[in-house]
gemmi code that builds the backbone of each chain (N, CA, C; Angstrom):
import gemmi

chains = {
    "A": [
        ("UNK", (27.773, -26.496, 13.037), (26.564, -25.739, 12.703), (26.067, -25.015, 13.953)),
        ("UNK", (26.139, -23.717, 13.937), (25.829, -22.999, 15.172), (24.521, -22.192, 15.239)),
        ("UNK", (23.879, -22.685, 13.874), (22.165, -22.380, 13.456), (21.078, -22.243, 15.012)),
        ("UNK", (20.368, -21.115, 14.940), (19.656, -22.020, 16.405), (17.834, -21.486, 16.111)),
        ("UNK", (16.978, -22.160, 17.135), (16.064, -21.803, 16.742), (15.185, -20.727, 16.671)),
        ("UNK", (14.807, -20.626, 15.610), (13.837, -19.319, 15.510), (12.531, -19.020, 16.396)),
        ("UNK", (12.109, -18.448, 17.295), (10.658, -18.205, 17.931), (10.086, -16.991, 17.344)),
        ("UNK", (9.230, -16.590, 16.527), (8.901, -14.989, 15.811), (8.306, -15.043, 17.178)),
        ("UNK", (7.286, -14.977, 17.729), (6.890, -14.191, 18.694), (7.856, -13.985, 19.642)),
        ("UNK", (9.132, -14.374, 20.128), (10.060, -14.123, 21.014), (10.564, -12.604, 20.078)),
        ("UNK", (11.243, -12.818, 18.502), (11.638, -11.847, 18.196), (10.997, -10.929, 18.534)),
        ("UNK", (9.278, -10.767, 17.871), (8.512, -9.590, 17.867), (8.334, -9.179, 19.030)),
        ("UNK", (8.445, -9.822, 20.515), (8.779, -9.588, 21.623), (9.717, -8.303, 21.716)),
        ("UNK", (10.781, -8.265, 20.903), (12.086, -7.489, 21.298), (11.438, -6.673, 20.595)),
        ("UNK", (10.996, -6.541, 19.578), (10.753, -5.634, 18.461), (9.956, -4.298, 18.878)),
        ("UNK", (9.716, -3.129, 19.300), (8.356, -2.405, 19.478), (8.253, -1.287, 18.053)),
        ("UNK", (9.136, -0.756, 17.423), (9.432, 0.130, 16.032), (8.365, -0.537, 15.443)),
        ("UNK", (7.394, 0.751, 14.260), (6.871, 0.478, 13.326), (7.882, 1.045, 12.511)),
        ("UNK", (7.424, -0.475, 10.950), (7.768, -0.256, 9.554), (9.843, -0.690, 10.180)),
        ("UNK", (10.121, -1.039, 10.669), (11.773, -1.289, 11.036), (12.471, -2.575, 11.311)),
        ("UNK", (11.887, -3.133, 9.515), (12.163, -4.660, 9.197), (13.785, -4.974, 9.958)),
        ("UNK", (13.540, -6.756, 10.389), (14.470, -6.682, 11.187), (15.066, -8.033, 10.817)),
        ("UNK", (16.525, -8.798, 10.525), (16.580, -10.052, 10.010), (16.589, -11.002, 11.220)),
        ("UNK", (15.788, -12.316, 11.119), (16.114, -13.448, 12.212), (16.852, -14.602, 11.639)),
        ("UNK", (16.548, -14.496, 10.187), (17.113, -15.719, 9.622), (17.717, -15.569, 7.858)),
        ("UNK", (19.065, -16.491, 7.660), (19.168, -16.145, 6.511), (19.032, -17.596, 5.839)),
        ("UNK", (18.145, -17.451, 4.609), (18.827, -19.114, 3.724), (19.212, -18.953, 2.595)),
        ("UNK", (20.266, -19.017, 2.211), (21.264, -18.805, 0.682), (21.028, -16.975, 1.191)),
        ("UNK", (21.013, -16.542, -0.793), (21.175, -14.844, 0.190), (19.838, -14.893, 0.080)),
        ("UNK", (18.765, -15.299, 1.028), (17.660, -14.629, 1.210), (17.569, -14.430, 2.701)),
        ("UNK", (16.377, -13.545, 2.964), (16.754, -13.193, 4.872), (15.286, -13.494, 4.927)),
        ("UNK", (14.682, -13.461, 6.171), (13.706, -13.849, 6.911), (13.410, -12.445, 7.803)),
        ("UNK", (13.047, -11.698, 7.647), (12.063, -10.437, 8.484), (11.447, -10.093, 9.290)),
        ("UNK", (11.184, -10.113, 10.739), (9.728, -9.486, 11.236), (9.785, -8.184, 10.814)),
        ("UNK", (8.924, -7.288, 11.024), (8.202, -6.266, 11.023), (7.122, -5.852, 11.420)),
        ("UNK", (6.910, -4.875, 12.269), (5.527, -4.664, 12.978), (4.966, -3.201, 12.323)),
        ("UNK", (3.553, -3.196, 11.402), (3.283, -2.119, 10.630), (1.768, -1.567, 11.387)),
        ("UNK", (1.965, -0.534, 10.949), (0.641, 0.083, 11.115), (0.621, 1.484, 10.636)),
        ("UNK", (-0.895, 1.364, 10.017), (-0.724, 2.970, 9.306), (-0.349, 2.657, 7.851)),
        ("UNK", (0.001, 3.454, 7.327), (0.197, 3.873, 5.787), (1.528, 3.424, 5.584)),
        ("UNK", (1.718, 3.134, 4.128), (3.198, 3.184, 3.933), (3.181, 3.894, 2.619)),
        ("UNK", (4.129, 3.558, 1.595), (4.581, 4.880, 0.616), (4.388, 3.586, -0.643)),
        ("UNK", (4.216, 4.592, -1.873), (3.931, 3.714, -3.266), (5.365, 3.401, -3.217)),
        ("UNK", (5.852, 1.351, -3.674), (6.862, 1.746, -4.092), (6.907, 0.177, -5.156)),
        ("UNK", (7.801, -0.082, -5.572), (8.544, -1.717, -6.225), (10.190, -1.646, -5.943)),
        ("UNK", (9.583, -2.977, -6.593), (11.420, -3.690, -6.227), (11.270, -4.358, -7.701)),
        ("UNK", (11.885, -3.237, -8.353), (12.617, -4.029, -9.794), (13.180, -4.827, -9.864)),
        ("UNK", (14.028, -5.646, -9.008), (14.546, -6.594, -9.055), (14.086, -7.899, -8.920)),
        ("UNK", (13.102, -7.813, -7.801), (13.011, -9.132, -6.880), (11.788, -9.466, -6.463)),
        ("UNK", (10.825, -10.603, -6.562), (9.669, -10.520, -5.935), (9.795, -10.657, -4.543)),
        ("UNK", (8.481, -10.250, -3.730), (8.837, -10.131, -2.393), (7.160, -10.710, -1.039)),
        ("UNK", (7.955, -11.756, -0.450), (6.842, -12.328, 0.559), (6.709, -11.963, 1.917)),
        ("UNK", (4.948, -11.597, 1.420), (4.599, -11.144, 3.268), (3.887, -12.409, 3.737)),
        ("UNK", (3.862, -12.935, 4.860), (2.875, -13.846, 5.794), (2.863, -13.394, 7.111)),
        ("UNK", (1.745, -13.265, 6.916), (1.195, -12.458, 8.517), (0.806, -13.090, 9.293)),
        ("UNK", (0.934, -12.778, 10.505), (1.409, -13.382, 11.756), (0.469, -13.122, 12.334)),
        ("UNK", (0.205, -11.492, 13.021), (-0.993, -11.217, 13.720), (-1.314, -9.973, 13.271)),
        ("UNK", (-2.820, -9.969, 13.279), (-3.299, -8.670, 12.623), (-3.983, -9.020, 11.086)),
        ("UNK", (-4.656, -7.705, 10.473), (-4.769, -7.876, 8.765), (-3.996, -6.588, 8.614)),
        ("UNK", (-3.714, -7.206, 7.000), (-2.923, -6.689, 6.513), (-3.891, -6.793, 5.262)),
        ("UNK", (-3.704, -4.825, 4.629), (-4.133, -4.345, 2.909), (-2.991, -3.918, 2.418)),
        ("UNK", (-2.911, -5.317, 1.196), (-1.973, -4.702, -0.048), (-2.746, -3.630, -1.024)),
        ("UNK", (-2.304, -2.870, -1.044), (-2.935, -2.150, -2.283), (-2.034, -1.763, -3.313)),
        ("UNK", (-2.644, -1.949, -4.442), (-1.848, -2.575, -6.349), (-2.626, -1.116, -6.717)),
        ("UNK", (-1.983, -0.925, -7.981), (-2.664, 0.502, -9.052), (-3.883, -0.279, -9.176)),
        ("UNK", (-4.296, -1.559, -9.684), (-5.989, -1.802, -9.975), (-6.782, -2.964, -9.013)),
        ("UNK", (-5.878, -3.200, -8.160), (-6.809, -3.879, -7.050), (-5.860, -3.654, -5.619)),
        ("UNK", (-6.778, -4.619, -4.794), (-6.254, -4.738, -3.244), (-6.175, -6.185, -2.758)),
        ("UNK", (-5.476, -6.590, -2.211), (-5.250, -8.455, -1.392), (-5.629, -7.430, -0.035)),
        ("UNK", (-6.170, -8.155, 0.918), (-6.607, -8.271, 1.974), (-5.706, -9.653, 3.040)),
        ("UNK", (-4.861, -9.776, 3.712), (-4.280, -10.755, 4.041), (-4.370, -10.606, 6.092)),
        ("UNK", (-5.024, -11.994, 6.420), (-5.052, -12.342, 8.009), (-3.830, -12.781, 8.057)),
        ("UNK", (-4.092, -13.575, 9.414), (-2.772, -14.404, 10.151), (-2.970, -15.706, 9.311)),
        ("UNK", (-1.607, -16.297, 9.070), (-1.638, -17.222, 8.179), (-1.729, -17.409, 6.751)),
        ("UNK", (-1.920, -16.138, 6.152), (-1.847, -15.704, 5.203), (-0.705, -15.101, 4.556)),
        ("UNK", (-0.628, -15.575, 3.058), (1.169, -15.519, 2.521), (0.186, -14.885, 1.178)),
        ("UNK", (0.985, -13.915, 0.590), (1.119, -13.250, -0.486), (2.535, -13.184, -1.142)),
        ("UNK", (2.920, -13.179, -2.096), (4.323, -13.196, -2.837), (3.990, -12.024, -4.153)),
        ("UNK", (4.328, -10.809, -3.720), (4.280, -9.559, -4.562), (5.281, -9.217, -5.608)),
        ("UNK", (4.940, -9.605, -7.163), (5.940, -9.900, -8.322), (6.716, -8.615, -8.131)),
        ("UNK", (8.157, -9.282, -8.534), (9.101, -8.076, -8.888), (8.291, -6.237, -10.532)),
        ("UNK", (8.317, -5.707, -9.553), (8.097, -4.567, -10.567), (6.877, -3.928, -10.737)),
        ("UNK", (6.153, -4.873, -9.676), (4.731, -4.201, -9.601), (4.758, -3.693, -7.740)),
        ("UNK", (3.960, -1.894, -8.841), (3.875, -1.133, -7.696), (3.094, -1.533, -6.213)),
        ("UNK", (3.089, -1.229, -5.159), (2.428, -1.567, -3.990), (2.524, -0.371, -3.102)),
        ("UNK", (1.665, -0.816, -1.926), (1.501, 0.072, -0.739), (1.095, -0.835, 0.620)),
        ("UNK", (1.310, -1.308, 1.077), (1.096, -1.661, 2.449), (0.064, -0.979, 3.579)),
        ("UNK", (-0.823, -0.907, 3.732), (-1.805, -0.490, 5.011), (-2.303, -1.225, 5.897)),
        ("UNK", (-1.956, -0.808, 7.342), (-2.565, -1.651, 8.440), (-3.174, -0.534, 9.430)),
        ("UNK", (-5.205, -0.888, 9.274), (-5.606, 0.078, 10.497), (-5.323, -0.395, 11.859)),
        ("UNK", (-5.133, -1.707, 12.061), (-4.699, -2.009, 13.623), (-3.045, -2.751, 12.987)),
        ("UNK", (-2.027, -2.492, 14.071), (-0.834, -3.514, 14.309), (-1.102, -4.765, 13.603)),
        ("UNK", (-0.012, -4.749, 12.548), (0.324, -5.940, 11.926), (1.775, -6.736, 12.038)),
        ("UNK", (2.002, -7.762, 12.798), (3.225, -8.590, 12.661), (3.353, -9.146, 10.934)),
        ("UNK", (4.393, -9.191, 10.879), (4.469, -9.889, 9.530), (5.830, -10.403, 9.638)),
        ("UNK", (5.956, -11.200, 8.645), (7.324, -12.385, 8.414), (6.919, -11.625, 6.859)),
        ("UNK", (8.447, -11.294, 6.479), (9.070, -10.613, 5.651), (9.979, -11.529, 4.837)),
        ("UNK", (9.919, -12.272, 3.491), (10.681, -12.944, 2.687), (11.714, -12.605, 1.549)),
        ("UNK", (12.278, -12.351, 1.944), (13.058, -11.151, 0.233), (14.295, -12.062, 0.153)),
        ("UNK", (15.637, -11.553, -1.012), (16.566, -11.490, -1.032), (16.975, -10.717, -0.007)),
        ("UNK", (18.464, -10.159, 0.450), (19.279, -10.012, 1.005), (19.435, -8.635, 0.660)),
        ("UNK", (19.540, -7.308, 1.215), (19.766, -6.280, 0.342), (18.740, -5.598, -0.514)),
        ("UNK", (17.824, -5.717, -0.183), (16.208, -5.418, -0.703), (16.388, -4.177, 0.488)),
        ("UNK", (15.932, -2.967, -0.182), (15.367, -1.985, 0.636), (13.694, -1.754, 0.704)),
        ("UNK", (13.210, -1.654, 2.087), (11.893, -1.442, 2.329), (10.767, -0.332, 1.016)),
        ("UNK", (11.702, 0.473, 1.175), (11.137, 1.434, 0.172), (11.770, 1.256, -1.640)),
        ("UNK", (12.111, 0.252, -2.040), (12.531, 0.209, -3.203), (13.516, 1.192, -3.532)),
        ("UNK", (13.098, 2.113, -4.878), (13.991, 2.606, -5.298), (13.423, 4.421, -5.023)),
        ("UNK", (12.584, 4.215, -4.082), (11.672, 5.543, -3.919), (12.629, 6.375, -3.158)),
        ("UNK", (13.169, 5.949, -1.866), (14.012, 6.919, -0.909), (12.943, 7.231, -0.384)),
        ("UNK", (13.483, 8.521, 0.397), (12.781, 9.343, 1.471), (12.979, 8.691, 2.761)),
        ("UNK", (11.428, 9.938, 3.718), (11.949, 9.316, 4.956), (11.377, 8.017, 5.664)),
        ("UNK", (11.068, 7.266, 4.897), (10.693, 5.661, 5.101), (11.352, 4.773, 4.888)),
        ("UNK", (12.296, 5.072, 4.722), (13.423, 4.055, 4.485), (14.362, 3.799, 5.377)),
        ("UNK", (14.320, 2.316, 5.652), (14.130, 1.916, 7.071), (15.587, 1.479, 6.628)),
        ("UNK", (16.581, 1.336, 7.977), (18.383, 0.755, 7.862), (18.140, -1.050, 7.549)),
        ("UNK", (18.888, -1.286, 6.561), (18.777, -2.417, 5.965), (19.726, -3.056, 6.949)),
        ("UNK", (19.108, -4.322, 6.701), (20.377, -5.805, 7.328), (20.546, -5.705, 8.547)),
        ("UNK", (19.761, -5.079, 9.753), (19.886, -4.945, 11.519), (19.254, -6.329, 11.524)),
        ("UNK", (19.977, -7.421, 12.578), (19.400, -8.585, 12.910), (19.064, -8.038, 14.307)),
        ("UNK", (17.893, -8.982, 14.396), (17.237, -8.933, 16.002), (17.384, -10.268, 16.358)),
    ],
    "B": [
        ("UNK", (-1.087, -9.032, -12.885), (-1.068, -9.850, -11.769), (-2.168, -10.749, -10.961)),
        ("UNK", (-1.642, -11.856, -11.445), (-3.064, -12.710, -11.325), (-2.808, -13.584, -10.228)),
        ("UNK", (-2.054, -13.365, -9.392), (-1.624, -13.935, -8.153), (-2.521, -13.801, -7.149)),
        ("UNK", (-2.756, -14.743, -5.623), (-4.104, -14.770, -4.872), (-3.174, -15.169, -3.806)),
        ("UNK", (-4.090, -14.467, -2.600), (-3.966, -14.573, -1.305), (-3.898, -16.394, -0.968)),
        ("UNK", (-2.916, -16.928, -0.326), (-2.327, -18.339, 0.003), (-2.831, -18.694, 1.483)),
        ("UNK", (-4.020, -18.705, 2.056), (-4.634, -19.693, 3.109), (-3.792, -21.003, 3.568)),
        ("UNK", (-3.084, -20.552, 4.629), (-1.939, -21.777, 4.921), (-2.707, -22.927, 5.093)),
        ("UNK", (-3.647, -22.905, 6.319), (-4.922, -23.937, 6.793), (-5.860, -24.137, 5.478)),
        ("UNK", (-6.077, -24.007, 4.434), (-6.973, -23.839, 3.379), (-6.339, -25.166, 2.581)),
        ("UNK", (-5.140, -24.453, 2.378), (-4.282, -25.545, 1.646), (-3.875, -26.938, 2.514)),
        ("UNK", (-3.884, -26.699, 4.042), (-3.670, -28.099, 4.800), (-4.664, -28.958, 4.173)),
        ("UNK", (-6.018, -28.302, 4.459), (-7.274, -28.860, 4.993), (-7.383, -29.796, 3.263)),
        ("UNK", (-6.886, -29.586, 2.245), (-6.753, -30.072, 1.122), (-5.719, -31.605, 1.133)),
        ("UNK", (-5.012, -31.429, 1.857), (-3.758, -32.354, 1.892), (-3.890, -33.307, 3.411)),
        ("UNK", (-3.733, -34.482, 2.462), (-4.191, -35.470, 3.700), (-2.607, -36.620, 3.757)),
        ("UNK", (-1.855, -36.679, 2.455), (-0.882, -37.739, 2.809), (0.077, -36.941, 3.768)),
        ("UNK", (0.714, -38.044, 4.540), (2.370, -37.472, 5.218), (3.298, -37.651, 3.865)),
        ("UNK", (4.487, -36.631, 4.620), (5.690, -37.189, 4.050), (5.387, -36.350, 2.142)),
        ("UNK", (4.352, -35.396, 2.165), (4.404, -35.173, 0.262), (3.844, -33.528, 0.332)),
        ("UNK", (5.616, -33.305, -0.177), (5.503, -31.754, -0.489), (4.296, -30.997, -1.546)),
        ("UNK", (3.973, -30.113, -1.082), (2.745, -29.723, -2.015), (2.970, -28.299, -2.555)),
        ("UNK", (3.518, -27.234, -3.776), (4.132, -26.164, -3.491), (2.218, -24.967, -3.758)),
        ("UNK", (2.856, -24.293, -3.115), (1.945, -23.441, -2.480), (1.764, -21.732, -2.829)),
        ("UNK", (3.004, -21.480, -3.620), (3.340, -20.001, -4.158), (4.850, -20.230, -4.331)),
        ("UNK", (5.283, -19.529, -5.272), (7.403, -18.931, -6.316), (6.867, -17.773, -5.389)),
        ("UNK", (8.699, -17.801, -5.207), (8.796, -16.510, -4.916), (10.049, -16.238, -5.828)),
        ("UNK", (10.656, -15.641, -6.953), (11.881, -16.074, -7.740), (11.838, -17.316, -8.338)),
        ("UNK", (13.114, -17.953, -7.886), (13.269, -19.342, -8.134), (12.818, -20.220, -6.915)),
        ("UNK", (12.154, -19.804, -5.637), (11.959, -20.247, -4.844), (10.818, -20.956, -4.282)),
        ("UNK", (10.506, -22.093, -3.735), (8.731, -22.488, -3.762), (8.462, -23.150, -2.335)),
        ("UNK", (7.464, -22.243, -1.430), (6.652, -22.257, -0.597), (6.308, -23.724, -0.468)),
        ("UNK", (6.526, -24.763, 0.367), (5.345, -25.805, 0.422), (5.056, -26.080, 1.635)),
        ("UNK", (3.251, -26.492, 1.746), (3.378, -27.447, 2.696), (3.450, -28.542, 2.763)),
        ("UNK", (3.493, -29.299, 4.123), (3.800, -30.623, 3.821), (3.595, -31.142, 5.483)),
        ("UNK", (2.575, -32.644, 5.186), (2.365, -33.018, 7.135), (3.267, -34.091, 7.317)),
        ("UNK", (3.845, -34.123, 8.247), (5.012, -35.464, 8.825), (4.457, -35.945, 9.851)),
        ("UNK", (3.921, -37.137, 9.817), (4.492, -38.202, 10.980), (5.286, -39.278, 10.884)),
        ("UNK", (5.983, -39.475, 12.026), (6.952, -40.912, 12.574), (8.089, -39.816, 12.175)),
        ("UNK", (8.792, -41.246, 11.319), (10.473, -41.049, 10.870), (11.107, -40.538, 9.497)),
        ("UNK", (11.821, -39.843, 8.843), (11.909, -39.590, 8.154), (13.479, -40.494, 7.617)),
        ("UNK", (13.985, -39.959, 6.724), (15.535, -40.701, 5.999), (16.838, -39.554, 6.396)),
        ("UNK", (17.668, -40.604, 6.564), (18.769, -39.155, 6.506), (18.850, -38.871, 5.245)),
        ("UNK", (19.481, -37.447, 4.580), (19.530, -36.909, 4.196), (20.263, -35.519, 4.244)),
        ("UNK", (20.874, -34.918, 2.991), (21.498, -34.139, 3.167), (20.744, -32.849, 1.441)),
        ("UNK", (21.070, -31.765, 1.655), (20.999, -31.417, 0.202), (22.115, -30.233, -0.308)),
        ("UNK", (22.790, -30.760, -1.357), (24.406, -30.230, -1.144), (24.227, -28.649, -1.391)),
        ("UNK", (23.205, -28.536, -2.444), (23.305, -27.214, -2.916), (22.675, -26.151, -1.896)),
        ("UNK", (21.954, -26.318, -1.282), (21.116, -25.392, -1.043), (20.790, -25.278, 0.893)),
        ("UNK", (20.572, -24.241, 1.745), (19.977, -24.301, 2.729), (18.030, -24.718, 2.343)),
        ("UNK", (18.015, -25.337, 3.616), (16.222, -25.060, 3.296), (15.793, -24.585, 4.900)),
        ("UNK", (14.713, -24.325, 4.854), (14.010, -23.650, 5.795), (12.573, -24.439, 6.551)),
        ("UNK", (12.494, -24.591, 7.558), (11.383, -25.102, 8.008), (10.898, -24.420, 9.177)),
        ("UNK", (9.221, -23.671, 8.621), (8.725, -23.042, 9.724), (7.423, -24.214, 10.077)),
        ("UNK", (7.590, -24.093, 11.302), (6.350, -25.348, 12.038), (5.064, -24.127, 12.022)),
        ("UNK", (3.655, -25.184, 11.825), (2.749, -24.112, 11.870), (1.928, -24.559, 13.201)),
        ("UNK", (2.046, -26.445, 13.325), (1.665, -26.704, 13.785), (2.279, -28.274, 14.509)),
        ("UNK", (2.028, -28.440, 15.978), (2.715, -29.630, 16.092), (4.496, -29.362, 16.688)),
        ("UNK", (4.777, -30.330, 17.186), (6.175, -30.513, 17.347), (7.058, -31.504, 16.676)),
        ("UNK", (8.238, -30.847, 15.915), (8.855, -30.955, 15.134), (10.095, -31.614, 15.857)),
        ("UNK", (10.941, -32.631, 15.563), (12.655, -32.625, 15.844), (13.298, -32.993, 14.691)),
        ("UNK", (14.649, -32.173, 14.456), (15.323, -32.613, 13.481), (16.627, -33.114, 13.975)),
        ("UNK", (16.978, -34.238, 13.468), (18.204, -34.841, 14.281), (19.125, -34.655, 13.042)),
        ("UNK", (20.773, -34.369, 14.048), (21.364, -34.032, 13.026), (22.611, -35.081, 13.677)),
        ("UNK", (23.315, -35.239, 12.926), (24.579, -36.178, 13.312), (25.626, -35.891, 14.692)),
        ("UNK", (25.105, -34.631, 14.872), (25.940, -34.297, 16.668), (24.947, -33.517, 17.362)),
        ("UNK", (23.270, -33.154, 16.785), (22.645, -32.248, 17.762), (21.386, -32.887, 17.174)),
        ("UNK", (20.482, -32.151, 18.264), (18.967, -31.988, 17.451), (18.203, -30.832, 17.716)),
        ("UNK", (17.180, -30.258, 17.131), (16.648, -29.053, 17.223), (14.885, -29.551, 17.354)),
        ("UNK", (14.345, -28.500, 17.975), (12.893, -29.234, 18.560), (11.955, -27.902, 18.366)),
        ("UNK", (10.967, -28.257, 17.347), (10.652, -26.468, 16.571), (8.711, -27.129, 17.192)),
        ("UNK", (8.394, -25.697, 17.247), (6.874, -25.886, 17.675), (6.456, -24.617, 17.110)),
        ("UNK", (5.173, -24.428, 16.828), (4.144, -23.596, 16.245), (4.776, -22.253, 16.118)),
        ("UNK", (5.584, -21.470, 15.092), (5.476, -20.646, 15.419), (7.186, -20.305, 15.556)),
        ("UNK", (7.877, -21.493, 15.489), (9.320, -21.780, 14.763), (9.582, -22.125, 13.897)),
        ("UNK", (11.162, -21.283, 13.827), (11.763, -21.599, 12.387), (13.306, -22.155, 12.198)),
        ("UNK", (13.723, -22.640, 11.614), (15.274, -23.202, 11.748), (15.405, -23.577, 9.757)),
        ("UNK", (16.865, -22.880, 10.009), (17.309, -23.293, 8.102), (18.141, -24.291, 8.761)),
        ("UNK", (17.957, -25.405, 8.043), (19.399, -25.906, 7.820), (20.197, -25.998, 6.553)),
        ("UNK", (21.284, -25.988, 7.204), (22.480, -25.266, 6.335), (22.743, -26.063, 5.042)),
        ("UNK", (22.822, -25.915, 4.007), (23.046, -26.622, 2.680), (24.234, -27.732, 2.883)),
        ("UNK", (24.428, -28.887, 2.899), (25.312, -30.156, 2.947), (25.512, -30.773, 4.541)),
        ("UNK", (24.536, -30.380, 4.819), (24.090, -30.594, 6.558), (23.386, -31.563, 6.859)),
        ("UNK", (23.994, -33.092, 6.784), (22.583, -34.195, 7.381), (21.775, -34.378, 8.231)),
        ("UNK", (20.465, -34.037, 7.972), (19.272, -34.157, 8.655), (18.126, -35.006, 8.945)),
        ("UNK", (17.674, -35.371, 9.738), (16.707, -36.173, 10.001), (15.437, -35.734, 10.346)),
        ("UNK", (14.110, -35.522, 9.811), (13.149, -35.124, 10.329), (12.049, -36.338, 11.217)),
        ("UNK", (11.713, -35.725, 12.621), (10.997, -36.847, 12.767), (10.017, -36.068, 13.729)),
        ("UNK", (8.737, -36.639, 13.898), (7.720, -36.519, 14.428), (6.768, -37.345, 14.861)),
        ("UNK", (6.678, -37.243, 16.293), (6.034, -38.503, 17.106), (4.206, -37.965, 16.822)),
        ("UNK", (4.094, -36.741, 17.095), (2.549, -36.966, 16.169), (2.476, -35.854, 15.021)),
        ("UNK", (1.108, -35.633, 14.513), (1.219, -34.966, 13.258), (1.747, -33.578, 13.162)),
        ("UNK", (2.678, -33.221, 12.698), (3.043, -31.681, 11.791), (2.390, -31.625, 11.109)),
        ("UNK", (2.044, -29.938, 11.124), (1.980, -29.034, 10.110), (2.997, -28.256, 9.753)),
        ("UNK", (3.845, -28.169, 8.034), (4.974, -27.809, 8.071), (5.087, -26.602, 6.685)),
        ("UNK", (5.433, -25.458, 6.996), (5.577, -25.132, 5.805), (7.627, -24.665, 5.274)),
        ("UNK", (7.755, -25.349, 4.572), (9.173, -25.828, 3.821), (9.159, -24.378, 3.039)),
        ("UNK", (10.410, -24.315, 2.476), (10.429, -22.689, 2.254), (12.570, -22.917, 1.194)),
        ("UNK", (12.375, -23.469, -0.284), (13.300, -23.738, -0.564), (13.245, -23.700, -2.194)),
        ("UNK", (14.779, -23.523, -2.585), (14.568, -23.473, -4.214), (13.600, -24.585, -4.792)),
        ("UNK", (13.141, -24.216, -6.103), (12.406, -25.020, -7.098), (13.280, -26.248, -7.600)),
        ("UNK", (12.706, -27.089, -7.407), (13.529, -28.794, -7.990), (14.302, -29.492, -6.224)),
        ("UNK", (14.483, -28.873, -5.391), (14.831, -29.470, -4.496), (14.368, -30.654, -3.875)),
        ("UNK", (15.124, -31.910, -3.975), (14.350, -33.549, -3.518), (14.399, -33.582, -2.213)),
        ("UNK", (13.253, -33.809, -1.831), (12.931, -34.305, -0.431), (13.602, -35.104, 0.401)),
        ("UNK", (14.379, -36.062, -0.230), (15.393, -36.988, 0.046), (16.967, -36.316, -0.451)),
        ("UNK", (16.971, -35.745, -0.782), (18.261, -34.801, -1.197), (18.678, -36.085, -2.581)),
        ("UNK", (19.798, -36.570, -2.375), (20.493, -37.474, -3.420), (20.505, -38.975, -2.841)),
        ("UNK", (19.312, -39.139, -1.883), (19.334, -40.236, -1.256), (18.532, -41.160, -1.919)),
        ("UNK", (17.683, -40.960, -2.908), (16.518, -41.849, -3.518), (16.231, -42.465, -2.837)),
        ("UNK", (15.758, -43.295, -2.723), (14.723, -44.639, -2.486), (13.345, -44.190, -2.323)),
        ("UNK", (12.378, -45.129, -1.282), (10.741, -45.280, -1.660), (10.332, -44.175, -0.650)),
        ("UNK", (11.246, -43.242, -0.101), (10.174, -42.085, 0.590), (11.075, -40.865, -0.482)),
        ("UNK", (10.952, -41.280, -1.254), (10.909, -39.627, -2.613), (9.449, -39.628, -2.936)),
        ("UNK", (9.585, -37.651, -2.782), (8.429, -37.983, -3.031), (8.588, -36.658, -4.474)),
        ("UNK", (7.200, -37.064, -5.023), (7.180, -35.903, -6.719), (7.581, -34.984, -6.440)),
        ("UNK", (7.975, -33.868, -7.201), (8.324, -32.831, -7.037), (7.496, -32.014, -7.693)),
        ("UNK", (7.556, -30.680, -7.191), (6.597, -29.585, -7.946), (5.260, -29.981, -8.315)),
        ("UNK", (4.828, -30.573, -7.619), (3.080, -30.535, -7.775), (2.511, -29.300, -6.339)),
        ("UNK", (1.642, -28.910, -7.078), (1.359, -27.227, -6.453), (-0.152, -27.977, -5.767)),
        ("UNK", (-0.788, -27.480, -5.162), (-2.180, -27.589, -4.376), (-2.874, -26.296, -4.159)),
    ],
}
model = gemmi.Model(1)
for chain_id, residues in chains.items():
    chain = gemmi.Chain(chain_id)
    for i, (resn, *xyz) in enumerate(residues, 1):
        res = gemmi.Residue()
        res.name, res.seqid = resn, gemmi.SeqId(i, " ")
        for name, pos in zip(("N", "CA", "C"), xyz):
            atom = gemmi.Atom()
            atom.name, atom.element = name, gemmi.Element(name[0])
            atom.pos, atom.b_iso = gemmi.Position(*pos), 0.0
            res.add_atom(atom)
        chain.add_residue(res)
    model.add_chain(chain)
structure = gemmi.Structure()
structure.add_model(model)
structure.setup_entities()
């Protein structure tokens, strides 16, 4: 077993890119994420798969078509497969990123927010 | 979507036994728990599945049959699905576990530190 340990603040250390999810860890096919956001992101879903943010440092606004989650440090949200979202952070947000394997940032939207899938840091 | 923001410390501050998983949010087939350890735990293995343990709080060691790994606030380590493990902790963890739904705490080891499964907090 050549598994070793995880430090997120060491990763997010390496990390300086906004929105340029990055894998540290995999269990079965699911991966483990940082990401450092700020600013706006784009309407999108993941038809497939529900998907978990827990934030690290910073707040973090989900915003839904009829409401908003508001999420600090220590705070876990799990966003159902197929419902639309948007991500906003007015200051730097770390986050730990929970998905399947093969999940693109921007769903099935494209454009130019769509960040290269599966780069480990 | 009737899902709510998950207060990691919210849900501690609720949970007072060691040693008893508490699930906390699905993500898929997958379920969030926390859970506080002190002392010694059982060996154990669980054939099907990796699981995941991020420390929130406290120092963690997991002994494994040729190594051990030593996780603190803010680490993470999977171990690998059919991988015997030992969890132990000389004072209290805070732990949040991160593994499919139905997974035994004791893997296929039974005896008197199983603990229920799928009770949510």
């Amino acid at each position: 077993m050549d598994r070793t340990v995880v430090n997120l603040q060491e990763k997010f250390s390496r990390l300086t890119e906004h929105w340029a999810p990055r894998v540290i860890a995999e269990m079965n096919d699911y991966q483990f994420k940082v990401v450092r956001l700020q600013g706006d992101f784009v309407w999108h879903d993941h038809p497939e798969t529900d998907e978990t943010f827990l934030v690290i440092e910073g707040s973090l606004r989900i915003d839904f078509p009829d409401r908003a989650v508001q999420l600090g440090p220590g705070e876990l949200f799990v966003v159902p497969k197929g419902t639309r979202h948007k991500p906003y952070a007015q200051d730097e947000v770390k986050l730990l990123l929970i998905e399947p394997r093969g999940v693109q940032n921007t769903g099935n939207e494209g454009g130019d927010r769509t960040a290269a899938n599966d780069i480990w840091i």
